[in-house]
C-alpha distance (Angstrom), angle and dihedral (degrees) to the residues before:
residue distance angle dihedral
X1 . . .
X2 4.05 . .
X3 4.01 78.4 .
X4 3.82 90.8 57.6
X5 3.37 92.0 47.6
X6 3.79 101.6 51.1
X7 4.17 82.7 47.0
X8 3.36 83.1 58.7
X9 3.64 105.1 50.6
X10 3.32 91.5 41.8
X11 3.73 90.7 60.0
X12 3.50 96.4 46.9
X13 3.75 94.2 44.5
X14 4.12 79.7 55.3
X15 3.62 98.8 46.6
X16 4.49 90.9 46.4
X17 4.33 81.5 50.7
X18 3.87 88.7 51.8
X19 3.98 91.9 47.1
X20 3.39 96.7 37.6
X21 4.15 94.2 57.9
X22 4.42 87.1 38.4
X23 3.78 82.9 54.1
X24 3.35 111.8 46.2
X25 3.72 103.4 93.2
X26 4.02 77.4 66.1
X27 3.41 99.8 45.9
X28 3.85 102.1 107.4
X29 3.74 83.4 42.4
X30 3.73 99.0 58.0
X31 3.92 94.6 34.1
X32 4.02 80.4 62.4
X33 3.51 104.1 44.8
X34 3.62 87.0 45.4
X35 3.67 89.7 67.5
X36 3.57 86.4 45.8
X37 3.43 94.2 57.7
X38 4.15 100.5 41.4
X39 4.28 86.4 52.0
X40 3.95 93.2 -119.4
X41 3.74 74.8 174.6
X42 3.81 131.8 42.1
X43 3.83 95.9 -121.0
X44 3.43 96.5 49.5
X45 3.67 88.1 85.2
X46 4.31 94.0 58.4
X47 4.29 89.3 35.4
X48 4.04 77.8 59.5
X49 3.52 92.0 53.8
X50 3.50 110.4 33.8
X51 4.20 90.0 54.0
X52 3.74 91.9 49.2
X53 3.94 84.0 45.1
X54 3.52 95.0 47.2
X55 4.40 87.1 41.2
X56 4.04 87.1 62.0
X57 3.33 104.9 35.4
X58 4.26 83.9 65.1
X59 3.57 91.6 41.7
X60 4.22 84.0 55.4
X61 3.54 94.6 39.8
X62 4.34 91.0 42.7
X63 3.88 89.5 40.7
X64 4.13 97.5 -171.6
X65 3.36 127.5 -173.4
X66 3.49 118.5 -103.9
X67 3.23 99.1 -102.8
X68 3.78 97.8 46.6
X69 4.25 83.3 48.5
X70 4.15 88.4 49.6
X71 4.10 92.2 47.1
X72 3.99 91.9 43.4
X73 3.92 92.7 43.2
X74 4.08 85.5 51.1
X75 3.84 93.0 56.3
X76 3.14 98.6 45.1
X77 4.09 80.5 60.1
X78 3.42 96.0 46.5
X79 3.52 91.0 46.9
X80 3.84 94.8 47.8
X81 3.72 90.4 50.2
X82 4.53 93.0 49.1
X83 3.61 88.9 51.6
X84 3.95 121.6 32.1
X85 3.34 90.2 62.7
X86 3.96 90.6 61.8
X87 3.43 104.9 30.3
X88 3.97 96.8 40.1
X89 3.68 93.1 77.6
X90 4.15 95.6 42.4
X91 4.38 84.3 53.7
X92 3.65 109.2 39.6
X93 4.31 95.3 20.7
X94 4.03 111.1 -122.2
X95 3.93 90.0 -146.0
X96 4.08 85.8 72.2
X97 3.88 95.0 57.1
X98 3.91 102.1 127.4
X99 4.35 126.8 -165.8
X100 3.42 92.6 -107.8
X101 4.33 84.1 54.8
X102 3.75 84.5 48.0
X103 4.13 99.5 49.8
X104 3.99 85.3 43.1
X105 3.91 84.8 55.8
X106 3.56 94.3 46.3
X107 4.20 91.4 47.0
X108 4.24 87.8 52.2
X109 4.13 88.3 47.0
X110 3.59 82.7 49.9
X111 3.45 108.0 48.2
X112 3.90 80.8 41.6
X113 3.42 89.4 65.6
X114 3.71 107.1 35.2
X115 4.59 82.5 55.8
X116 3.52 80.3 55.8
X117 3.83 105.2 53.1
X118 3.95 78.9 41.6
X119 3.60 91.9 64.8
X120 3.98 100.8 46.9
X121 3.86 77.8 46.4
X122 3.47 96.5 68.1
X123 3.85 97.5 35.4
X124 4.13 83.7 57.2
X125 3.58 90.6 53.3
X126 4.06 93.2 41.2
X127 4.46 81.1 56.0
X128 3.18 89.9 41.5
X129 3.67 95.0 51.6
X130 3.34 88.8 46.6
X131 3.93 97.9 59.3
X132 3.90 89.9 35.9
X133 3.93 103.1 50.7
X134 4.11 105.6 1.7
X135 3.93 98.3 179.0
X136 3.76 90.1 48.7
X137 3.98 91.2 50.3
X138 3.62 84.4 39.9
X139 4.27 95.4 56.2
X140 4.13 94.8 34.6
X141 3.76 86.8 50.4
X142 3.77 98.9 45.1
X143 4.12 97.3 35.3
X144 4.25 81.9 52.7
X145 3.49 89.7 50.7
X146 4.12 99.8 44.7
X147 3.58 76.5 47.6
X148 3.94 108.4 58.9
X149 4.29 84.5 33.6
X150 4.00 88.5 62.3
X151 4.14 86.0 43.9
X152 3.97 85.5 46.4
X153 3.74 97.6 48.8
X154 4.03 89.5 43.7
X155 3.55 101.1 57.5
X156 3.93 125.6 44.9
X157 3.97 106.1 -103.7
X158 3.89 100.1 -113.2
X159 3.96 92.4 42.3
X160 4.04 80.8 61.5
X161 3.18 97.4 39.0
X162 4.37 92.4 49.4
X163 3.72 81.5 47.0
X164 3.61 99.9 52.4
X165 4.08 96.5 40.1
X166 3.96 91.6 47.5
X167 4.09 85.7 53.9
X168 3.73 96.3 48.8
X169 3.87 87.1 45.4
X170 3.94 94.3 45.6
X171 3.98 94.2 47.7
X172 3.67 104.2 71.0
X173 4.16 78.7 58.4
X174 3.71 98.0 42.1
X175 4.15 91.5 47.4
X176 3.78 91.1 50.7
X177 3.67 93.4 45.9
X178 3.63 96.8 56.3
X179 4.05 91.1 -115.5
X180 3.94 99.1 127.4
X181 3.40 98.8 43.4
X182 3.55 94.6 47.2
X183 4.08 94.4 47.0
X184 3.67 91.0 38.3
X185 4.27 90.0 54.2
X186 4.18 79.9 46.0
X187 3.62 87.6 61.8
X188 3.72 98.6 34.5
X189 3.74 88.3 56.3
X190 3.89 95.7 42.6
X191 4.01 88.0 53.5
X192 3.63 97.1 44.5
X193 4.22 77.0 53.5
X194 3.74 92.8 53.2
X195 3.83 95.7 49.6
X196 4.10 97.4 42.9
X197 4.11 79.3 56.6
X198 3.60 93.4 49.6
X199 4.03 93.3 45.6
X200 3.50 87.5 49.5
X201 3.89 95.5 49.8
X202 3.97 86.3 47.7
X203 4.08 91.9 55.2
């Protein structure tokens, strides 16, 4: 087991080198949008939401075709990936980047990584599931789907989608802050209330 573990480490500490050195060119980049994204400052959290905002309301008021949104949303990449690495270190000066920049690099690369291994995690288990116990895989799978189709055909597609980046954007924040954990305990605590009631209805 302490084996395993040390493999795995070992890997991961691998894996965080490899990102780390693909990454660099983006480092100043990521180091700020990670304070964007954790609300080191209080209107972080409403600059977050008014660009997305302001991002889907000209998609809406554009409306391209999917194609024409896939070819625009690819140069943009391409054109993010030519020029950060130049202009990166002429905006935010490479000459100032500090240890304490460096380790906070390292931690994102890491986390990075360790989200990723999480991922193939759960696809392994989902195959695995699937060998193991096939009509269980088969009704999770299928009940999830039905399930996120009915959401789908309720709510208009870029609503969902505004709803779902804004979220994702907002949680780094919310996490840091303390806000999930201390609405999730909320809820915890107002269930455990709900089933003491019913147990004590049943007696």
């Amino acid at each position: 087991m302490a084996e395993a573990d040390n493999r795995s480490a070992n890997l991961i500490a691998q894996e965080t080198a490899q990102l780390e050195e693909q990454l660099q060119g983006w480092g100043e980049v990521i180091l700020a949008g990670d304070r964007v994204l954790r609300w080191e400052k209080p209107w972080f959290p409403g600059a977050l939401v008014g660009v997305t905002t302001l991002f889907f309301v000209l998609i809406y008021y554009l409306d391209p075709s999917v194609l024409t949104g896939l070819s625009c949303t690819v140069i943009l990449l391409c054109l993010a990936d030519y020029l950060v690495p130049i202009l990166a270190p002429r905006v935010f000066g490479s000459n100032k980047w500090t240890t304490e920049q460096q380790q906070r690099f390292h931690e994102i690369c890491g986390t990075l990584v360790k989200s990723r291994r999480g991922v193939f995690s759960w696809w392994k288990r989902l195959l695995t599931l699937k060998e193991e116990k096939p009509r269980m895989y088969f009704l999770s799978v299928i009940s999830t789907l039905v399930v996120v189709a009915w959401i789908g055909q309720q709510v208009h597609n870029l609503l969902l989608t505004y709803l779902i980046v804004t979220f994702l954007l907002l949680l780094p924040g919310l996490n840091q802050h303390g806000i999930i954990t201390k609405y999730s305990a909320m809820a915890k605590r107002e269930i455990n209330k709900l089933l003491k009631q019913k147990e004590k209805k049943n007696e």
